[in-house]
N, C-alpha and C positions, 0 to 999 in steps of 0.2 A: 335678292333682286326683286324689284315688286314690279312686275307683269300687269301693262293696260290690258283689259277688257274689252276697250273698246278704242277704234280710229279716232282721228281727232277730231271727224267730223260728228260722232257719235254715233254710227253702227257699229255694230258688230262684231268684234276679228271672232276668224271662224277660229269655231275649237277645234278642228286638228292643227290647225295651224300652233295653237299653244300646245297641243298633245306635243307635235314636233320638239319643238322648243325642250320641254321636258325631257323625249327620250336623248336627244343630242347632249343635253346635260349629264344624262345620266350612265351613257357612254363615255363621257367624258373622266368623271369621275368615280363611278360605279355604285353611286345611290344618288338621291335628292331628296331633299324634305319638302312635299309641296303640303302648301297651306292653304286651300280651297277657299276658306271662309272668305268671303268678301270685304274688302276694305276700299275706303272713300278717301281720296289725295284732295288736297286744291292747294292749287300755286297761281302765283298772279304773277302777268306779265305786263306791264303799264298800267293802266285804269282799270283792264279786267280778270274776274280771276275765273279757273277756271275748275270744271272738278272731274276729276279720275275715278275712276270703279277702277280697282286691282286688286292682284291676289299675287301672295307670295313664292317664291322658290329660294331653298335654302339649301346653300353645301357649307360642307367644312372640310379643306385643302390643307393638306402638310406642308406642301410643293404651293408654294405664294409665286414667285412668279410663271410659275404653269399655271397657275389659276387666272392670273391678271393678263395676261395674254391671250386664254381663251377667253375671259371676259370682256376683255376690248373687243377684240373681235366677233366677240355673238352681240355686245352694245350694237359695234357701228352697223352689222347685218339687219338688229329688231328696230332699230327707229327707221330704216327703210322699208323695211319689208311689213312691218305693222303701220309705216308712217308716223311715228312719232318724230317729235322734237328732241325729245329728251326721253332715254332709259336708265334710269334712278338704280344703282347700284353700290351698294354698300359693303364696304371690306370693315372686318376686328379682328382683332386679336380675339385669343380664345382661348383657355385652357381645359382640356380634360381630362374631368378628373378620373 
C-alpha cells in the first residue's frame, strides 16, 4: 500500500495518524513490513501533474479475500480521513519459499 505523507493540499497528515493506520494493520494480520524510506509518486490528472511523498506498507495474506475486504475498507476509510483522491493499493501473487 503506498501511504501519502501529505494532504492534497500539501501539509502534513499527522504521524500518529499513520502510526494508527500501521497498528490496525497489524492487528489485522499480525505483522506488517513498513518501509519508512521515502519515496516520490507523480500522477497527472488533465494538464497537471502532480507529486506525492509516500512511504510503503507491506503484508502477505494466505486468506485473499480477507485481505481485500479489509483493504477496501481501510482504502475507502484513508482517502477520506487523509483526503485523498485516490489510495494506490497493490495486490500479487507471491510464493514462499
Amino acid at each position: 500500500m503506498y501511504v501519502p505523507l501529505n494532504y492534497n493540499d500539501g501539509s502534513p497528515i499527522e504521524p500518529e495518524k499513520l502510526v494508527k493506520v500501521r497498528k490496525r494493520i497489524l492487528h489485522q494480520f499480525g505483522y506488517l513490513t513498513y518501509l519508512p524510506a521515502e519515496n516520490v509518486g507523480y500522477w497527472t490528472l488533465g494538464a497537471v501533474t502532480y507529486r506525492d511523498r509516500i512511504v510503503l506498507y507491506r503484508v502477505v495474506s494466505g486468506d485473499v479475500r480477507r485481505a481485500r475486504r479489509f483493504f477496501r475498507q481501510l482504502k475507502q476509510e484513508l482517502k477520506h480521513d487523509l483526503r485523498q483522491e485516490e489510495i494506490f493499493i497493490v495486490e500479487k501473487d507471491a510464493n514462499i519459499l
